[in-house]
mmCIF entry with sequence, helices, sheets and N, C-alpha, C, O atoms, coordinates in Angstrom:
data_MODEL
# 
_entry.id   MODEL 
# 
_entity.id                         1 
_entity.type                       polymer 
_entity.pdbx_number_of_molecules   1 
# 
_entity_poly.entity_id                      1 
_entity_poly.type                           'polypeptide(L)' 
_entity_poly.nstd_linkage                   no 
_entity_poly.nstd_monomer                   no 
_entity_poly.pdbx_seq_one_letter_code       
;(UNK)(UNK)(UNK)(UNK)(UNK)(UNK)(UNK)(UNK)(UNK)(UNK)(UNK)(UNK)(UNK)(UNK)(UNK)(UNK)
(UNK)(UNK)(UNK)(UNK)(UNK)(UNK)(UNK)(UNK)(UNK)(UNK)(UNK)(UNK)(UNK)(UNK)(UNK)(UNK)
(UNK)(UNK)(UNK)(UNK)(UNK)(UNK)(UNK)(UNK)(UNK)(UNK)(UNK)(UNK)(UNK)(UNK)(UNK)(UNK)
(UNK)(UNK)(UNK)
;
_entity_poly.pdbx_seq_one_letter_code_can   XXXXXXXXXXXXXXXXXXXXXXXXXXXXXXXXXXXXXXXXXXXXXXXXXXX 
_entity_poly.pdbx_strand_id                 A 
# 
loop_
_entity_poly_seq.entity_id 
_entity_poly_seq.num 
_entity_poly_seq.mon_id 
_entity_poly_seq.hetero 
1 1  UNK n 
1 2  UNK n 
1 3  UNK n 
1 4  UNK n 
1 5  UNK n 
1 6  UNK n 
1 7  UNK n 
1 8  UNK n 
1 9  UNK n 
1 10 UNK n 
1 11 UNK n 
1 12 UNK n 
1 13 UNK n 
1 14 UNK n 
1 15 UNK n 
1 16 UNK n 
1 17 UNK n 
1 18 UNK n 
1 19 UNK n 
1 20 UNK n 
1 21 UNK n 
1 22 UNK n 
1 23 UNK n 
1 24 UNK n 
1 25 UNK n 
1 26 UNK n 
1 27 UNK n 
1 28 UNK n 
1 29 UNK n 
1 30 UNK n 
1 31 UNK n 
1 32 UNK n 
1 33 UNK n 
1 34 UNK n 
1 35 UNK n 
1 36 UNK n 
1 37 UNK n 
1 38 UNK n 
1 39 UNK n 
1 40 UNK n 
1 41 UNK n 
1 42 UNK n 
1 43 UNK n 
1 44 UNK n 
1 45 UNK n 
1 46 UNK n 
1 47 UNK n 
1 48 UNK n 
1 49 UNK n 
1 50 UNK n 
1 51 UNK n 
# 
_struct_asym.id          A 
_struct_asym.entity_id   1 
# 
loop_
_struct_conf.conf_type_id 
_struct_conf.id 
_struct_conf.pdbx_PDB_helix_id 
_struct_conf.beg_label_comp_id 
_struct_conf.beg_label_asym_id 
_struct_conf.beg_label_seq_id 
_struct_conf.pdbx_beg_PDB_ins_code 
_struct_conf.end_label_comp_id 
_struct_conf.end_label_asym_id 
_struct_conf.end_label_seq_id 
_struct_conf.pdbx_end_PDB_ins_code 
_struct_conf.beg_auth_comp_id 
_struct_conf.beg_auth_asym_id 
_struct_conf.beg_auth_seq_id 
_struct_conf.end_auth_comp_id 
_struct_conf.end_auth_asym_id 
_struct_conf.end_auth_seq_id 
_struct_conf.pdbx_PDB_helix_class 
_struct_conf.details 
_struct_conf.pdbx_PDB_helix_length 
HELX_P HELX_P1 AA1 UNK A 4  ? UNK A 9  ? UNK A 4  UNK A 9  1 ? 6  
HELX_P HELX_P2 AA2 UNK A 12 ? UNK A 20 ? UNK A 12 UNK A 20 1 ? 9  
HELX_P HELX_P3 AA3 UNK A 29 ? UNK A 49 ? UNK A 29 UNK A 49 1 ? 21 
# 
_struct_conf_type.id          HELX_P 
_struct_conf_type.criteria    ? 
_struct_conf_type.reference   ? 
# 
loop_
_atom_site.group_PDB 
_atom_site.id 
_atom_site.type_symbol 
_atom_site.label_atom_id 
_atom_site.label_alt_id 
_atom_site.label_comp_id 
_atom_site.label_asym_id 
_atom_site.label_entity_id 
_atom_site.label_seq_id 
_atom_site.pdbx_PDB_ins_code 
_atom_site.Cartn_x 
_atom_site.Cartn_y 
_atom_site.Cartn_z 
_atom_site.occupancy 
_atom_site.B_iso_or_equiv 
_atom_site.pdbx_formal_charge 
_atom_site.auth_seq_id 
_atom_site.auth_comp_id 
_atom_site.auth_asym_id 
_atom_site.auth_atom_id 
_atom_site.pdbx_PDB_model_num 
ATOM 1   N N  . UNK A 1 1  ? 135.307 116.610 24.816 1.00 0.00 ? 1  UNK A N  1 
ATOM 2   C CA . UNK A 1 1  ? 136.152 115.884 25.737 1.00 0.00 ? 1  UNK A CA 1 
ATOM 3   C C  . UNK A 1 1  ? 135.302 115.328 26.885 1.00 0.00 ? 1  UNK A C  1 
ATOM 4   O O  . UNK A 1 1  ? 134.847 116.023 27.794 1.00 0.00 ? 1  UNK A O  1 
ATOM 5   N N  . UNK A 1 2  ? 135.140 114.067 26.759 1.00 0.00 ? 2  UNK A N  1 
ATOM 6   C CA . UNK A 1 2  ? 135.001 113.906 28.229 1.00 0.00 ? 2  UNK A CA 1 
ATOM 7   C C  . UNK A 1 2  ? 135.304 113.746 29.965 1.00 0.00 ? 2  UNK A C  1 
ATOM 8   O O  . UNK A 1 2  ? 136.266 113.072 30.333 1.00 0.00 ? 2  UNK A O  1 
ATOM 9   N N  . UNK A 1 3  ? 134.846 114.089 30.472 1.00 0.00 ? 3  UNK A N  1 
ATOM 10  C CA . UNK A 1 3  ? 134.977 114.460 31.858 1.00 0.00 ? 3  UNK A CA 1 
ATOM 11  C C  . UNK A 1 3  ? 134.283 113.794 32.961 1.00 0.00 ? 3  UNK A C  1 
ATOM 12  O O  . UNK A 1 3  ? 133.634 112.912 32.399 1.00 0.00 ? 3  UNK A O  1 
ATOM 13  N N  . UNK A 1 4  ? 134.066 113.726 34.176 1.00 0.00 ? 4  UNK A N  1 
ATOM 14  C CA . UNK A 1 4  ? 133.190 113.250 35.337 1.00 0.00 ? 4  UNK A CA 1 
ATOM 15  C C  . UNK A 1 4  ? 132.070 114.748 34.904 1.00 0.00 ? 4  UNK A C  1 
ATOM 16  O O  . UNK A 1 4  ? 130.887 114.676 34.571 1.00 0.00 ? 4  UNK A O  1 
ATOM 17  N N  . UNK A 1 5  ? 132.953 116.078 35.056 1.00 0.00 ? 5  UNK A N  1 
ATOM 18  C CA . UNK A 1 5  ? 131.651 117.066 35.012 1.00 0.00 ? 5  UNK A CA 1 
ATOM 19  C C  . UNK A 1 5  ? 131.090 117.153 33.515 1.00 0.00 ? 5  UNK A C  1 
ATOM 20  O O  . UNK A 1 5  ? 129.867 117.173 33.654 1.00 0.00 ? 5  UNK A O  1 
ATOM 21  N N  . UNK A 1 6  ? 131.354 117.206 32.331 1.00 0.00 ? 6  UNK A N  1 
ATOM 22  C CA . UNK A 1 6  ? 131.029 116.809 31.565 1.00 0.00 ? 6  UNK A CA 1 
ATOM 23  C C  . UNK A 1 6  ? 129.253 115.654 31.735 1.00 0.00 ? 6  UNK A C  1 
ATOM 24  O O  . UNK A 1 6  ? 128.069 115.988 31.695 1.00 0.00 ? 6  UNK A O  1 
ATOM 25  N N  . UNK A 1 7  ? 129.871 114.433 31.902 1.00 0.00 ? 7  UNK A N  1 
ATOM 26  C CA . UNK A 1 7  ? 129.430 113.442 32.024 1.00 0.00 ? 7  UNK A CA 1 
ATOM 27  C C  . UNK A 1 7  ? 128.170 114.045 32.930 1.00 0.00 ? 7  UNK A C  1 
ATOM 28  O O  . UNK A 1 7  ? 127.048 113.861 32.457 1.00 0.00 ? 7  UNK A O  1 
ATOM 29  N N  . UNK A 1 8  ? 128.270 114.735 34.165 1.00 0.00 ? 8  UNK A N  1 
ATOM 30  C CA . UNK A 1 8  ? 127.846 115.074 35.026 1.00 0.00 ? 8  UNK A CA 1 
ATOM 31  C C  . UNK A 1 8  ? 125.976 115.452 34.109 1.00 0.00 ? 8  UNK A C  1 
ATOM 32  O O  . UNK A 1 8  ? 124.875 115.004 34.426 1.00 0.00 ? 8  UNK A O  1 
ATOM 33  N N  . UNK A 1 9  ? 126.350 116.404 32.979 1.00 0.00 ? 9  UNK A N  1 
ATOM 34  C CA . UNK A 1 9  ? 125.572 117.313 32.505 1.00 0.00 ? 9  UNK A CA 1 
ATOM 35  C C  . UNK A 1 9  ? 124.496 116.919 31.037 1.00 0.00 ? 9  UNK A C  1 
ATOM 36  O O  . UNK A 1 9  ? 123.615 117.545 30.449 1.00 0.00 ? 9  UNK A O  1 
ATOM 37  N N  . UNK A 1 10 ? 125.333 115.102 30.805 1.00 0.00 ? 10 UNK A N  1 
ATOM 38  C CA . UNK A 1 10 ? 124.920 115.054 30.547 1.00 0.00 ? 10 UNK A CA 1 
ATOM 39  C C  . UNK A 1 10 ? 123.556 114.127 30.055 1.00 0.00 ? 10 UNK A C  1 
ATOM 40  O O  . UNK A 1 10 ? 123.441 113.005 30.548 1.00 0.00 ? 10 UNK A O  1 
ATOM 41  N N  . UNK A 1 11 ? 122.278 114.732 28.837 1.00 0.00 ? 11 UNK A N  1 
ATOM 42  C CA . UNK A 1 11 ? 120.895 114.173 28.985 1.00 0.00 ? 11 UNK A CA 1 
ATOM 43  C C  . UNK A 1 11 ? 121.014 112.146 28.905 1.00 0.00 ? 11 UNK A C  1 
ATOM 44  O O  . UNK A 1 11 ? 122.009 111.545 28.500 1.00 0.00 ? 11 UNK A O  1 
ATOM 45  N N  . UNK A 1 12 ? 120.111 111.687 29.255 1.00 0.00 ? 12 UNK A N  1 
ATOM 46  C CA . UNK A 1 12 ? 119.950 110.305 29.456 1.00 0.00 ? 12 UNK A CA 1 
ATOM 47  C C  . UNK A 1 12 ? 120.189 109.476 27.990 1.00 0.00 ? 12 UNK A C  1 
ATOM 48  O O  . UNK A 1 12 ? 120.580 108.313 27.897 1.00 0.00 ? 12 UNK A O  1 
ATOM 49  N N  . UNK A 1 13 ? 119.910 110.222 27.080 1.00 0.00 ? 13 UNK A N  1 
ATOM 50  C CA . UNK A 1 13 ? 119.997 109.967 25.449 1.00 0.00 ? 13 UNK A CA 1 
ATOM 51  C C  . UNK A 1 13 ? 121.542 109.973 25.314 1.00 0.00 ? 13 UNK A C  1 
ATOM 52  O O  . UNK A 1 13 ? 122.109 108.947 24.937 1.00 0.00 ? 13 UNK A O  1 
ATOM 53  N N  . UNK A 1 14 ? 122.149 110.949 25.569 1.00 0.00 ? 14 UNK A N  1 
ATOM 54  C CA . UNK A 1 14 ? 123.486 110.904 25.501 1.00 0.00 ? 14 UNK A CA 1 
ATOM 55  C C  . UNK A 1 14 ? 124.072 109.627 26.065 1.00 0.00 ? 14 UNK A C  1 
ATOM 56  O O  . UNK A 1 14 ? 124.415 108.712 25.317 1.00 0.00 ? 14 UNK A O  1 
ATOM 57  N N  . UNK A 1 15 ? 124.187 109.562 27.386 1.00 0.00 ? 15 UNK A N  1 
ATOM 58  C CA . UNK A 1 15 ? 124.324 108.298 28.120 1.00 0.00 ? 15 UNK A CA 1 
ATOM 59  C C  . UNK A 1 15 ? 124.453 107.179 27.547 1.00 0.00 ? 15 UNK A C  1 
ATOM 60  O O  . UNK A 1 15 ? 125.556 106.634 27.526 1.00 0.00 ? 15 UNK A O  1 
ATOM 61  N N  . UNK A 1 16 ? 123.447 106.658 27.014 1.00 0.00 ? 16 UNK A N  1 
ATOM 62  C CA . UNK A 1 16 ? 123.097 105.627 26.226 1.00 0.00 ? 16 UNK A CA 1 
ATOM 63  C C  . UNK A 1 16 ? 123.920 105.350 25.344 1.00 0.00 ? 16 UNK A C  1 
ATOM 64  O O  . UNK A 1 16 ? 124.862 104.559 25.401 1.00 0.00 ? 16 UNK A O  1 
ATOM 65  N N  . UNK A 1 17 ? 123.498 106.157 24.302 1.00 0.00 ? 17 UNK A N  1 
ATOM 66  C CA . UNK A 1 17 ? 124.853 106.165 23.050 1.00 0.00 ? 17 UNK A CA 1 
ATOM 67  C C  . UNK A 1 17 ? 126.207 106.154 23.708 1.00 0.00 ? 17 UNK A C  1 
ATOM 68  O O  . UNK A 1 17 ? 127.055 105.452 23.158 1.00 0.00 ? 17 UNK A O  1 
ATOM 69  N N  . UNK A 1 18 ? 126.549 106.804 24.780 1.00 0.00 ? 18 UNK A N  1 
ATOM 70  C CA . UNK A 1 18 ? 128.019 107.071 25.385 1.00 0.00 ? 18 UNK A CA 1 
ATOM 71  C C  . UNK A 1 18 ? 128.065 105.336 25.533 1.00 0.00 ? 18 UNK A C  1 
ATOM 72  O O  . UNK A 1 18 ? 129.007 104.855 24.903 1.00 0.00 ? 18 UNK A O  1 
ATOM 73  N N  . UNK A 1 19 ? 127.509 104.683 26.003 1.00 0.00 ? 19 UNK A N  1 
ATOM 74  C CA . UNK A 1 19 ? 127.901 103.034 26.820 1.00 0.00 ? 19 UNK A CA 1 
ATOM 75  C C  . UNK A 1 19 ? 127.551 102.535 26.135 1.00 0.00 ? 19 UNK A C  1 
ATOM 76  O O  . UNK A 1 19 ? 128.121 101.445 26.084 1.00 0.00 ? 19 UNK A O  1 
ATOM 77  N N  . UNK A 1 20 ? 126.340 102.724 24.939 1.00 0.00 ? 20 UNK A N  1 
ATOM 78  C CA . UNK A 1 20 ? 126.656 101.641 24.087 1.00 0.00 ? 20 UNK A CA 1 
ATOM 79  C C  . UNK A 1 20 ? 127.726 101.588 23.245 1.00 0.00 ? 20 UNK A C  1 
ATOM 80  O O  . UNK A 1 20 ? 128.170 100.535 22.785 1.00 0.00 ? 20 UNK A O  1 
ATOM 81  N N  . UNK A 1 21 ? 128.253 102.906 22.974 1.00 0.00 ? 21 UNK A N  1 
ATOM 82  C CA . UNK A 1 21 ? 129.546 102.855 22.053 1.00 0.00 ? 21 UNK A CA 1 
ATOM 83  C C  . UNK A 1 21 ? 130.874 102.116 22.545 1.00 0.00 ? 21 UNK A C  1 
ATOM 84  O O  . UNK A 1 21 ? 131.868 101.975 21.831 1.00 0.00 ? 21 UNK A O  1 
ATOM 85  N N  . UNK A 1 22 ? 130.764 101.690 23.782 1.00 0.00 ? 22 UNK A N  1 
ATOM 86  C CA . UNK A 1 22 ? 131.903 101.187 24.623 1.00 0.00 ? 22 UNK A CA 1 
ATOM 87  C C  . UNK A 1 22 ? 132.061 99.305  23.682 1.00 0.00 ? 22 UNK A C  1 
ATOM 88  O O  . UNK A 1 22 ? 131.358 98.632  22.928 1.00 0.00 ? 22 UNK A O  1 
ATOM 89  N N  . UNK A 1 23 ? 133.179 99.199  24.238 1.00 0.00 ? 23 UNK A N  1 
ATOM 90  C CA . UNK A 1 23 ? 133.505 97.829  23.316 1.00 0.00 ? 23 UNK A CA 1 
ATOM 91  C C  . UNK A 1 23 ? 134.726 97.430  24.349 1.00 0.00 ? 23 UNK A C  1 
ATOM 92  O O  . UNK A 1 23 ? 135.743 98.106  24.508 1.00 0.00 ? 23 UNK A O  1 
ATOM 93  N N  . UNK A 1 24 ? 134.451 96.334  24.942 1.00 0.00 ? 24 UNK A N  1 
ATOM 94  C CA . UNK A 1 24 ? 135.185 96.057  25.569 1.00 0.00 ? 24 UNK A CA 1 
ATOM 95  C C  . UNK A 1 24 ? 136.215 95.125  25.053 1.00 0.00 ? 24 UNK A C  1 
ATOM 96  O O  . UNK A 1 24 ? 136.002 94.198  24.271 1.00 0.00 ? 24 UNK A O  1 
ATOM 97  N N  . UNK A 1 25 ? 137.426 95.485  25.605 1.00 0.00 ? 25 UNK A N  1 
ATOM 98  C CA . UNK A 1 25 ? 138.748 94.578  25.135 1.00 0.00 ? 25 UNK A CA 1 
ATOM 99  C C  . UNK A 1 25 ? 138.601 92.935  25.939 1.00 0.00 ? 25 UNK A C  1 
ATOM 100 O O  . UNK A 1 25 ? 139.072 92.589  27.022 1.00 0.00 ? 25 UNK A O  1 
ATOM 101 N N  . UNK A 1 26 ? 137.813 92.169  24.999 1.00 0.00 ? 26 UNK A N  1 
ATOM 102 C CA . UNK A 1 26 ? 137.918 90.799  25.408 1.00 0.00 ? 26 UNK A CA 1 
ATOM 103 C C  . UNK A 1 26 ? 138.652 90.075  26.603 1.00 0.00 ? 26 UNK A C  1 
ATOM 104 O O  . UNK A 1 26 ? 138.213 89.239  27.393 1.00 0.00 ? 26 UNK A O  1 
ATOM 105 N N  . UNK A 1 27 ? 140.057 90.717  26.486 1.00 0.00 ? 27 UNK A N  1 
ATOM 106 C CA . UNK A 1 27 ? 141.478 90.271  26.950 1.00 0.00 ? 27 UNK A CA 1 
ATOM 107 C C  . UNK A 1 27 ? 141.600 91.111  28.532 1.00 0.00 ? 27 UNK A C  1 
ATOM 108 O O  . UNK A 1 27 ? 142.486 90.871  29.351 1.00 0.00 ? 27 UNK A O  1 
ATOM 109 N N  . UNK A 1 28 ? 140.749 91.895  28.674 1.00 0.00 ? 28 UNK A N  1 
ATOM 110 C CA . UNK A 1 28 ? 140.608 93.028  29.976 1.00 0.00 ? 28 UNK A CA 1 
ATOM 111 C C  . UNK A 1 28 ? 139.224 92.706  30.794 1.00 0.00 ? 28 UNK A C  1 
ATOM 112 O O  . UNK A 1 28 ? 138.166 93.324  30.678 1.00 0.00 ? 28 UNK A O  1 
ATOM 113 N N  . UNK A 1 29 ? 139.464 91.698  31.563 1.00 0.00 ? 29 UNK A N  1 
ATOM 114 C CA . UNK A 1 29 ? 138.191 91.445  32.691 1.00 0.00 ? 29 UNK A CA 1 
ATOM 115 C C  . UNK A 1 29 ? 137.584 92.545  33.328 1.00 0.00 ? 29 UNK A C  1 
ATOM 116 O O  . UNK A 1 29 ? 136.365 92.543  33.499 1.00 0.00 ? 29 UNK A O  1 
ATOM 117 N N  . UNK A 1 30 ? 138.307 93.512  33.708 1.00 0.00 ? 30 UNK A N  1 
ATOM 118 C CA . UNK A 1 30 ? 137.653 94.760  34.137 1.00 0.00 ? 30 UNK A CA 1 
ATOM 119 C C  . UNK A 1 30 ? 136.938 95.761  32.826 1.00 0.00 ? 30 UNK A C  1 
ATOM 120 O O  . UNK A 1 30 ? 136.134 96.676  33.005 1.00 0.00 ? 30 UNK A O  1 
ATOM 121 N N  . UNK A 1 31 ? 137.414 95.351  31.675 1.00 0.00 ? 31 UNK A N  1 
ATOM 122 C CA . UNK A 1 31 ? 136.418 96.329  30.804 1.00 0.00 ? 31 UNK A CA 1 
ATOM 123 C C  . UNK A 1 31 ? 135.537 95.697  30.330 1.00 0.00 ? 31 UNK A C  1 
ATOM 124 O O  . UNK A 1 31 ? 134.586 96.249  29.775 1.00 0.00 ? 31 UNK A O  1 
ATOM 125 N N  . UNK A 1 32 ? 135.677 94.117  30.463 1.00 0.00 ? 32 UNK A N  1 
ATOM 126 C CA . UNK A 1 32 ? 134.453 92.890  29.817 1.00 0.00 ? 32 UNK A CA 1 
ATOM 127 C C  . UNK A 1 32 ? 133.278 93.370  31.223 1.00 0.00 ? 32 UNK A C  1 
ATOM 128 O O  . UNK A 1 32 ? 132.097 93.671  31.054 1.00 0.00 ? 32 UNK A O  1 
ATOM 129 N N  . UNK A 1 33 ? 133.898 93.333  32.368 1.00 0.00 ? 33 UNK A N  1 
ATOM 130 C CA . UNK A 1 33 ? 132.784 93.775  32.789 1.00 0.00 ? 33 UNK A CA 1 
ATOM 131 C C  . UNK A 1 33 ? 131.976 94.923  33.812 1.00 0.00 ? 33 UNK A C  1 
ATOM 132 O O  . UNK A 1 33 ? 131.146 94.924  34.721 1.00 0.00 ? 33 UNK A O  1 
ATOM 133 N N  . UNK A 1 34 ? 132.959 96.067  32.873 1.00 0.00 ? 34 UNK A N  1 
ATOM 134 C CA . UNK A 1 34 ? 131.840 97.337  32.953 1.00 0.00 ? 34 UNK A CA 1 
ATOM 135 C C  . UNK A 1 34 ? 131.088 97.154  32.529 1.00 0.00 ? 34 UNK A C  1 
ATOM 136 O O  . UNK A 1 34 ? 129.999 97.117  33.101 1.00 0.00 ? 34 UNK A O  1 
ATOM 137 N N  . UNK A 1 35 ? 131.333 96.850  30.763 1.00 0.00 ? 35 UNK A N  1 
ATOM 138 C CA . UNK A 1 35 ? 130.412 96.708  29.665 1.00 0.00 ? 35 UNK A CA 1 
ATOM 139 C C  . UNK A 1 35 ? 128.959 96.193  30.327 1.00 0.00 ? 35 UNK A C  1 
ATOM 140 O O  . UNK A 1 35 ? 127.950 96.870  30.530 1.00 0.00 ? 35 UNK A O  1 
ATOM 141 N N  . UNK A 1 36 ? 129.155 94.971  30.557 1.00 0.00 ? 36 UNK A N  1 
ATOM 142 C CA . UNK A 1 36 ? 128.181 94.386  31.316 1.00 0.00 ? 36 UNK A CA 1 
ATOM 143 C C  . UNK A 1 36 ? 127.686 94.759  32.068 1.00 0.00 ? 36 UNK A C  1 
ATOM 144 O O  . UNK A 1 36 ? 126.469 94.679  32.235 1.00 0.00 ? 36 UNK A O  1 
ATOM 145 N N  . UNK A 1 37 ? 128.623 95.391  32.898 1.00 0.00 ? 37 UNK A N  1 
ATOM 146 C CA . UNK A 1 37 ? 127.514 96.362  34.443 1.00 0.00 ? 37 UNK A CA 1 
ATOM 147 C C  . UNK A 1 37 ? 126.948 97.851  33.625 1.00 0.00 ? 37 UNK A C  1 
ATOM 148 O O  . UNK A 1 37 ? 126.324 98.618  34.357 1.00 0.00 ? 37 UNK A O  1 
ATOM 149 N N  . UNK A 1 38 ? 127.076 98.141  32.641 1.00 0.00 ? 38 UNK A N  1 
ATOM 150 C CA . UNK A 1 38 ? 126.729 99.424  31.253 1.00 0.00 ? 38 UNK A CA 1 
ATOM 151 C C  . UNK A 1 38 ? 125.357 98.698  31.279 1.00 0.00 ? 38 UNK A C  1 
ATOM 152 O O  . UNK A 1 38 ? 124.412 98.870  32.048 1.00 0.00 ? 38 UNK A O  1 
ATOM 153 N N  . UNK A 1 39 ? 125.482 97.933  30.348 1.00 0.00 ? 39 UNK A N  1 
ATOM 154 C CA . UNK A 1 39 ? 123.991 97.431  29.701 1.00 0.00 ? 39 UNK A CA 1 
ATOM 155 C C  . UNK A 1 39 ? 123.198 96.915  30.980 1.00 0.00 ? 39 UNK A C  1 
ATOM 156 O O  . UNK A 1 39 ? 121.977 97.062  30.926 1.00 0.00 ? 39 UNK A O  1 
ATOM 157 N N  . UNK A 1 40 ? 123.560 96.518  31.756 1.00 0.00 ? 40 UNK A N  1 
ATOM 158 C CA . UNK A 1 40 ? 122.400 95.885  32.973 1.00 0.00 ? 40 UNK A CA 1 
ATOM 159 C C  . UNK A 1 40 ? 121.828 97.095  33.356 1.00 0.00 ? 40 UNK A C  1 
ATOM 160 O O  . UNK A 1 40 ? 120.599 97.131  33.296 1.00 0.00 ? 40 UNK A O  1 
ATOM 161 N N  . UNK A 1 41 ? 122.609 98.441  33.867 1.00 0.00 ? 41 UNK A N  1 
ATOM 162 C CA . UNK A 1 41 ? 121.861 99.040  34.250 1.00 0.00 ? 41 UNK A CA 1 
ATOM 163 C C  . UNK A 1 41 ? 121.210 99.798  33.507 1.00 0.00 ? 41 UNK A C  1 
ATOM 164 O O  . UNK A 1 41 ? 120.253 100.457 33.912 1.00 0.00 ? 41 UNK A O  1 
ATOM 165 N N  . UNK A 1 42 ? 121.844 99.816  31.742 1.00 0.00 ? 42 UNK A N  1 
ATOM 166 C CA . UNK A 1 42 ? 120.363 100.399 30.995 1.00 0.00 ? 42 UNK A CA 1 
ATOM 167 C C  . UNK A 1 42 ? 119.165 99.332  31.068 1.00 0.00 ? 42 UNK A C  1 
ATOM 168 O O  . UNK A 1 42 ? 118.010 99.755  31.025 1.00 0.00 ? 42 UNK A O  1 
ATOM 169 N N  . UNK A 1 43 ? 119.333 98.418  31.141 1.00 0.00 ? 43 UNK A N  1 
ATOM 170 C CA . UNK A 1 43 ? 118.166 98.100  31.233 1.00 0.00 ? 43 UNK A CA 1 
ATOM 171 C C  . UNK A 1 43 ? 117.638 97.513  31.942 1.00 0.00 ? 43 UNK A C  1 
ATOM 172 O O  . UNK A 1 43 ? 117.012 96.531  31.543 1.00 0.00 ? 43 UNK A O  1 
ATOM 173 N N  . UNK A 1 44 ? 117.660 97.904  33.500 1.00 0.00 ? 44 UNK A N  1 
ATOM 174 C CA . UNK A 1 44 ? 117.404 98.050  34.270 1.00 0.00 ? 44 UNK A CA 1 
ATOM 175 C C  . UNK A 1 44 ? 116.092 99.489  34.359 1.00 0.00 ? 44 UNK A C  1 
ATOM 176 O O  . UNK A 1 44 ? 114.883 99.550  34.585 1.00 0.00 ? 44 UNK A O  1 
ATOM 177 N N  . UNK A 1 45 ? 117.534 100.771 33.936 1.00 0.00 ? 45 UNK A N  1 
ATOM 178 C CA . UNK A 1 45 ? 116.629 101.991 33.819 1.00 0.00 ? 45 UNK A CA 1 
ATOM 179 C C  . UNK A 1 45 ? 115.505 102.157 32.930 1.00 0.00 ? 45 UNK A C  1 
ATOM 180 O O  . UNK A 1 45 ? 114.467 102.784 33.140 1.00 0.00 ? 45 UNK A O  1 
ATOM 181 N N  . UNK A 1 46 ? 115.836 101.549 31.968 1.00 0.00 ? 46 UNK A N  1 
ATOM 182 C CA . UNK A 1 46 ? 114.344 101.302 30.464 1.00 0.00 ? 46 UNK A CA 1 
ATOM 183 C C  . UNK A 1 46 ? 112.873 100.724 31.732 1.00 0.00 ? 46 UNK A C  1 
ATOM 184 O O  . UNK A 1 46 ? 111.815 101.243 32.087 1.00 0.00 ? 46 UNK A O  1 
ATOM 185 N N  . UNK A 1 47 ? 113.615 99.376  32.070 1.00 0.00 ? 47 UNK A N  1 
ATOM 186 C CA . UNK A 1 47 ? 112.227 98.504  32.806 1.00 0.00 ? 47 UNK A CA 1 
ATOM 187 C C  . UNK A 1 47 ? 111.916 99.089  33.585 1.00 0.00 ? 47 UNK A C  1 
ATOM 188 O O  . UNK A 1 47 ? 110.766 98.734  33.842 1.00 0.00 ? 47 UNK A O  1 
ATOM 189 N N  . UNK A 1 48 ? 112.404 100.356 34.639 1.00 0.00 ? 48 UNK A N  1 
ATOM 190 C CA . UNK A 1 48 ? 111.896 101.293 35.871 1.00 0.00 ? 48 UNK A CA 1 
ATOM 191 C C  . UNK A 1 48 ? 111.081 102.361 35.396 1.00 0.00 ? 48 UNK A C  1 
ATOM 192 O O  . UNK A 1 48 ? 110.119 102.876 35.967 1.00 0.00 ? 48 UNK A O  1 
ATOM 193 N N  . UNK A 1 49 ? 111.797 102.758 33.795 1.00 0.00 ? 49 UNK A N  1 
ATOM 194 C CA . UNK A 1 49 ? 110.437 103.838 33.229 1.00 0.00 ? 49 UNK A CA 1 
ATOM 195 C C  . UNK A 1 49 ? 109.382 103.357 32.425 1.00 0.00 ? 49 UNK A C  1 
ATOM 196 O O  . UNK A 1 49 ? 108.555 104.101 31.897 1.00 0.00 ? 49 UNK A O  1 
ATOM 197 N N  . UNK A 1 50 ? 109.393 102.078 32.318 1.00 0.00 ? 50 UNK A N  1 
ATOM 198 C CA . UNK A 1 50 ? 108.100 101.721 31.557 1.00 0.00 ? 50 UNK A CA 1 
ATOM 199 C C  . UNK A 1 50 ? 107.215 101.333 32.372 1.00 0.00 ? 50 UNK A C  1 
ATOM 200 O O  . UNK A 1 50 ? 106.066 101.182 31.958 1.00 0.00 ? 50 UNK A O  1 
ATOM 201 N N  . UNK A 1 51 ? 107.596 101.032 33.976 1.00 0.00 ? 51 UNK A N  1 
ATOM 202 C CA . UNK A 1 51 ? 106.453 100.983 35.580 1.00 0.00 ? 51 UNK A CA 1 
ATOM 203 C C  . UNK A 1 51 ? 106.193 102.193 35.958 1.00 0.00 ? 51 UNK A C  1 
ATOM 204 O O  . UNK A 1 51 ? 105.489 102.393 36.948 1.00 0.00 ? 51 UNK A O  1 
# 
């Protein structure tokens, strides 16, 4: 189940898979753009650990 504390605990690998599995409902501007604010900041975080 997920949770905030859940979530809280868990590793960066998890994460990943957690937001990429997300799929946003086209028709829902606020979930078109989590999605989007999801992936920016993975890769965001990728380009901060490869400096």
């Amino acid at each position: 189940m997920l949770n905030p504390v859940t979530i809280q605990y868990m590793s960066r690998e998890e994460i990943e898979r957690l937001l990429f599995s997300f799929t946003a409902d086209p028709k829902n501007d606020e979930s078109v753009a989590f999605e989007a604010l999801a992936h920016r900041l993975l890769f965001l975080l990728e380009k901060a650990v490869d400096n």
